[in-house]
C-alpha positions as CSV (number, residue, x, y, z in Angstrom):
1,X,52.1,9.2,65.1
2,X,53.5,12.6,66.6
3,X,56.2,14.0,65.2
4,X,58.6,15.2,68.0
5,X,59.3,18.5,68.6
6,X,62.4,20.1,67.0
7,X,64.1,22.1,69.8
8,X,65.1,25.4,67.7
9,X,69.1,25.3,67.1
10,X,69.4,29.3,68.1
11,X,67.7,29.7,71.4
12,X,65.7,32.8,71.2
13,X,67.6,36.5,72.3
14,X,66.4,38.3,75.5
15,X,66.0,41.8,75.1
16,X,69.4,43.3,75.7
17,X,68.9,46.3,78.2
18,X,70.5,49.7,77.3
19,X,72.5,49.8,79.9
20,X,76.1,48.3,80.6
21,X,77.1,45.9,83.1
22,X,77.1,46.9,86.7
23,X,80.7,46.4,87.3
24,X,81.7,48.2,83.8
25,X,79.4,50.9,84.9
26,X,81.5,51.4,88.0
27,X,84.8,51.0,86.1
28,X,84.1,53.4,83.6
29,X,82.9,55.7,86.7
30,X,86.3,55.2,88.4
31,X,88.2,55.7,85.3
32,X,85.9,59.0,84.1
33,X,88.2,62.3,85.4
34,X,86.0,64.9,86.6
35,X,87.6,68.6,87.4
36,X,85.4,70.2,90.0
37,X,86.2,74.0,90.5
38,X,88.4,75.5,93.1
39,X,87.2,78.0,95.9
40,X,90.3,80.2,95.1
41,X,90.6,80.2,92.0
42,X,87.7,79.6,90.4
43,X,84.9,81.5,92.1
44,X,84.3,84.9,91.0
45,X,84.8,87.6,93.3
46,X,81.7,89.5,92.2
47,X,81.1,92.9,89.9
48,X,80.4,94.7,93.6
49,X,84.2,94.3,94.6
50,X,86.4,95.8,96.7
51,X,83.2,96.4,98.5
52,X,80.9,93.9,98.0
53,X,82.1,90.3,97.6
54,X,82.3,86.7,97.5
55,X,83.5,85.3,100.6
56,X,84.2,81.4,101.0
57,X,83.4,80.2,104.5
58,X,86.5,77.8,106.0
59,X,85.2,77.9,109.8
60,X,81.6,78.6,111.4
61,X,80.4,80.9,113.9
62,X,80.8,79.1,117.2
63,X,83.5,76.3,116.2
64,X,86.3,75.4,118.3
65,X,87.7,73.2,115.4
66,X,90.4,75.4,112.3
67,X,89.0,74.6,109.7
68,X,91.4,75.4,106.2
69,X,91.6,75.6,102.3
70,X,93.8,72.7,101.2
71,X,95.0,74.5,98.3
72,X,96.3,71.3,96.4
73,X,92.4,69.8,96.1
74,X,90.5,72.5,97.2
75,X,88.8,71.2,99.8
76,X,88.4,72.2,103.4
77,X,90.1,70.1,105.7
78,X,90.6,69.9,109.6
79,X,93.4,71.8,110.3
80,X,93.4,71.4,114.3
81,X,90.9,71.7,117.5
82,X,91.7,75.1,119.1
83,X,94.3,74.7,122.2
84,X,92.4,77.4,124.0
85,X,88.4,77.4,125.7
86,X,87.4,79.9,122.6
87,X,85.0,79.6,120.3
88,X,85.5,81.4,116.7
89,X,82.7,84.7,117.5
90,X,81.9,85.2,113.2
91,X,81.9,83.0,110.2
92,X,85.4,83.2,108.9
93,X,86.9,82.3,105.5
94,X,88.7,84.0,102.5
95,X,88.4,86.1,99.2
96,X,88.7,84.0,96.2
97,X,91.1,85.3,93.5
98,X,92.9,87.4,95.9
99,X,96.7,86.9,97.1
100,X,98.6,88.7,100.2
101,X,101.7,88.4,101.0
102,X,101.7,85.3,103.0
103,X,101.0,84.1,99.9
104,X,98.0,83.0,101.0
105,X,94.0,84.4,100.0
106,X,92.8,87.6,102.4
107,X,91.0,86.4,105.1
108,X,87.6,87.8,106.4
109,X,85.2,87.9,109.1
110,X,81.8,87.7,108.4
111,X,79.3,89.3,110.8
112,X,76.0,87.6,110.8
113,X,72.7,86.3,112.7
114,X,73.4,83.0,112.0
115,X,76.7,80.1,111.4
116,X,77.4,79.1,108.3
117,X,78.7,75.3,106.5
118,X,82.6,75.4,105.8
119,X,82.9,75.2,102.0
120,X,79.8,77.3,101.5
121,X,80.2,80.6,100.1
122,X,77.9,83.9,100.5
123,X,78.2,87.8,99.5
124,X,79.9,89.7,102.5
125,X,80.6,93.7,102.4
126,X,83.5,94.9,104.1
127,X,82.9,97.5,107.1
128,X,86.5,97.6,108.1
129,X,90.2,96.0,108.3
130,X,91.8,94.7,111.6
131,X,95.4,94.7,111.3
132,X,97.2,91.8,112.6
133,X,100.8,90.4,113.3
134,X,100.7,87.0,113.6
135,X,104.4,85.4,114.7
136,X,105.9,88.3,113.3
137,X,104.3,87.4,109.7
138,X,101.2,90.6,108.7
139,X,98.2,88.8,108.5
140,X,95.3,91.6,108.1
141,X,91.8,90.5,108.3
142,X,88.8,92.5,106.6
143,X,85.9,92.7,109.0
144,X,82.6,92.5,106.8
145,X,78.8,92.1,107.5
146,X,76.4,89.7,105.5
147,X,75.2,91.4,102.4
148,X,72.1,89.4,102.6
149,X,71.5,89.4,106.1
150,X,68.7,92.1,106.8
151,X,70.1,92.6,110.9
152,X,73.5,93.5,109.0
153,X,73.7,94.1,105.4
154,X,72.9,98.3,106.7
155,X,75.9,98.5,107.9
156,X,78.5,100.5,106.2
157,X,81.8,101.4,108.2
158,X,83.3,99.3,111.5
159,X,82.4,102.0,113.4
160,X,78.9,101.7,113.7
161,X,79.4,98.2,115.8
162,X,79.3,98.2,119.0
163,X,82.1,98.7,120.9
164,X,81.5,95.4,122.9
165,X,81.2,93.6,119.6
166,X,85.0,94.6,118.6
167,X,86.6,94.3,121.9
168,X,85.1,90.2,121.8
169,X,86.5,90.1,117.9
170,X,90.2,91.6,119.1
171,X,90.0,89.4,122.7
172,X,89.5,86.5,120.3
173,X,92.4,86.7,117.8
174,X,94.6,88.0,120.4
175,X,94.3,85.0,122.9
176,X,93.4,82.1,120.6
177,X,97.2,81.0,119.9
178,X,98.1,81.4,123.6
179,X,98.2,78.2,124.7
180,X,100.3,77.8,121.5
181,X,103.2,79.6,122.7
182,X,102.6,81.9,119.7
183,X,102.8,85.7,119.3
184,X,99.7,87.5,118.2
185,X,99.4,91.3,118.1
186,X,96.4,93.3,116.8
187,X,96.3,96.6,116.3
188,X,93.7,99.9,116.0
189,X,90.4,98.8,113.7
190,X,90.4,101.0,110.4
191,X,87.4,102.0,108.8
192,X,86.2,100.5,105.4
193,X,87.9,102.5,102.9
194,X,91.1,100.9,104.6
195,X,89.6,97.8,103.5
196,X,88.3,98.4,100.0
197,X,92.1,99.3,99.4
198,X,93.3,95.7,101.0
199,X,91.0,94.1,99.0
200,X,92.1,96.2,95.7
201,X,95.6,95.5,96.6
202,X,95.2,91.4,97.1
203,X,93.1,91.2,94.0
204,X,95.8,93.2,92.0
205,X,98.8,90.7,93.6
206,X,96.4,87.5,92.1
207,X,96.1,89.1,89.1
208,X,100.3,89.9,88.9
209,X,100.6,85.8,89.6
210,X,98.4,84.8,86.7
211,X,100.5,87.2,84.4
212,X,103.4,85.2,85.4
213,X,104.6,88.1,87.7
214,X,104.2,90.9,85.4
215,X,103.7,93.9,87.2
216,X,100.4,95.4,86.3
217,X,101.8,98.7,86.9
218,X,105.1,98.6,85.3
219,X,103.2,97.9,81.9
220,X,101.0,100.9,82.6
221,X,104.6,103.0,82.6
222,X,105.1,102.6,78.9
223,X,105.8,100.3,76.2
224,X,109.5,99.5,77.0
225,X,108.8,97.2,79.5
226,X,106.1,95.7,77.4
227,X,108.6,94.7,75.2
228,X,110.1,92.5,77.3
229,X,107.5,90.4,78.1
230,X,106.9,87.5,76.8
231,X,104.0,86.4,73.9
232,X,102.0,83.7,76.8
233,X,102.9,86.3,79.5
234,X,101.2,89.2,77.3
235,X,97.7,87.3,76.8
236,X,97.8,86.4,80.9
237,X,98.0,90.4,81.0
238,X,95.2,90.9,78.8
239,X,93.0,88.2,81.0
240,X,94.2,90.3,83.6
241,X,93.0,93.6,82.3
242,X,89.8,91.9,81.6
243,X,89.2,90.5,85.0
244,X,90.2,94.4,86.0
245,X,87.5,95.8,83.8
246,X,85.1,93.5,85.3
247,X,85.4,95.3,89.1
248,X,85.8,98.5,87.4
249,X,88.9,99.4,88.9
250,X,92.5,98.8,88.5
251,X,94.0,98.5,91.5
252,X,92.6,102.0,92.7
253,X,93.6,103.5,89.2
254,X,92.1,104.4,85.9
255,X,91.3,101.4,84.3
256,X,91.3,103.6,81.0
257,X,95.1,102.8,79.8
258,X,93.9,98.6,80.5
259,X,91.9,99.0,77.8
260,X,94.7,99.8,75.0
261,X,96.8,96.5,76.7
């Protein structure tokens, strides 16, 4: 007689796979915090600045639509659709790690063959500054070229465009907030060394506001003023100097006293 079979107490164990559960998989990547880097403050303006620099792109060549930083996330967002039949004539977006007095990054126009993605950022050299009232608020844009666009990137001062090509750029920024009911003046184009000191002076301003509004220049008077500064506020200095060094410049001056900060 046959004995029976003796069915095995433990069943046998599958092979457990390396991986976690589906739905844990996607809990864990809900939970998992993740800190991308911000346009403004993040992205290095380049070694080439004031003249050469990085520019992130808010609003393509040829949009109707106003596109803008949300400076809370850091992503671009729709601000509205354009009340007037324009188009935007140039790629248009901002200087990271710059502030003007609108508190707000200073804004450029990029002249180039070809439109551009919003978010996307490229190397733009300044040509010249357009100086702009904008509902009574000064609102200056730098007017640059493509550094790596070969029908452009030869271009050196605003006044080598043609004069068609600025009369379209002031037309533009003087009409597109008519239907608005808001006041836009523009006023004479000034050549790029206008710009490079713009620039210089916006970088400077971000720096100041890292430093916890230390004057860059007061602590370049002497070391009375240094002394009341505080220990946190004295490193941001220091960062500052370093972030100086980096452009070579100072806000237009020696960059030789940053050194002994």
């Amino acid at each position: 007689m046959t004995p029976p079979i003796e069915t095995p107490k433990n069943p046998p164990v599958s092979q457990k796979s390396s991986h976690p559960p589906l739905n844990e998989r996607i809990l864990s990547s809900m939970s998992r915090k993740t800190v991308a880097a911000h346009p403004w403050h993040d992205l290095e303006i380049g070694p080439g600045a004031p003249t050469v620099f990085n520019c992130v792109v808010e609003i393509s060549k040829g949009s109707k639509v106003k596109y803008e930083l949300d400076k809370k996330t850091g992503l671009i967002k729709v601000d509205r659709v354009l009340y007037s039949s324009v188009v935007y004539p140039h790629n248009y977006g901002f200087v990271p790690r710059t502030l003007c007095e609108d508190n707000d990054p200073i804004d450029v126009l990029v002249i180039m063959q070809e439109p551009v993605l919003p978010g996307c950022f490229l190397r733009a050299k300044a040509i010249g500054l357009m100086p702009m009232i904008d509902q009574g608020e000064k609102d200056d844009k730098i007017i640059a070229v493509c550094a790596d666009d070969p029908e452009y990137r030869h271009y050196t001062d605003i006044k080598e465009l043609p004069p068609h090509r600025l009369a379209e750029i002031r037309r533009f920024f003087e009409d597109y907030k008519k239907n608005e009911n808001k006041d836009v003046a523009v006023d004479e184009f000034l050549p790029a060394t206008q710009a490079y000191e713009a620039v210089q002076r916006s970088i400077l301003n971000s720096l100041e506001e890292v430093a916890g509004g230390v004057s860059l220049e007061r602590v370049e008077e002497g070391e009375g003023y240094v002394e009341e500064v505080t220990d946190n506020q004295m490193e941001a200095v220091e960062q500052a100097a370093t972030e100086c060094l980096k452009c070579g410049f100072l806000g237009g001056r020696s960059v030789g006293k940053a050194k002994n900060w």
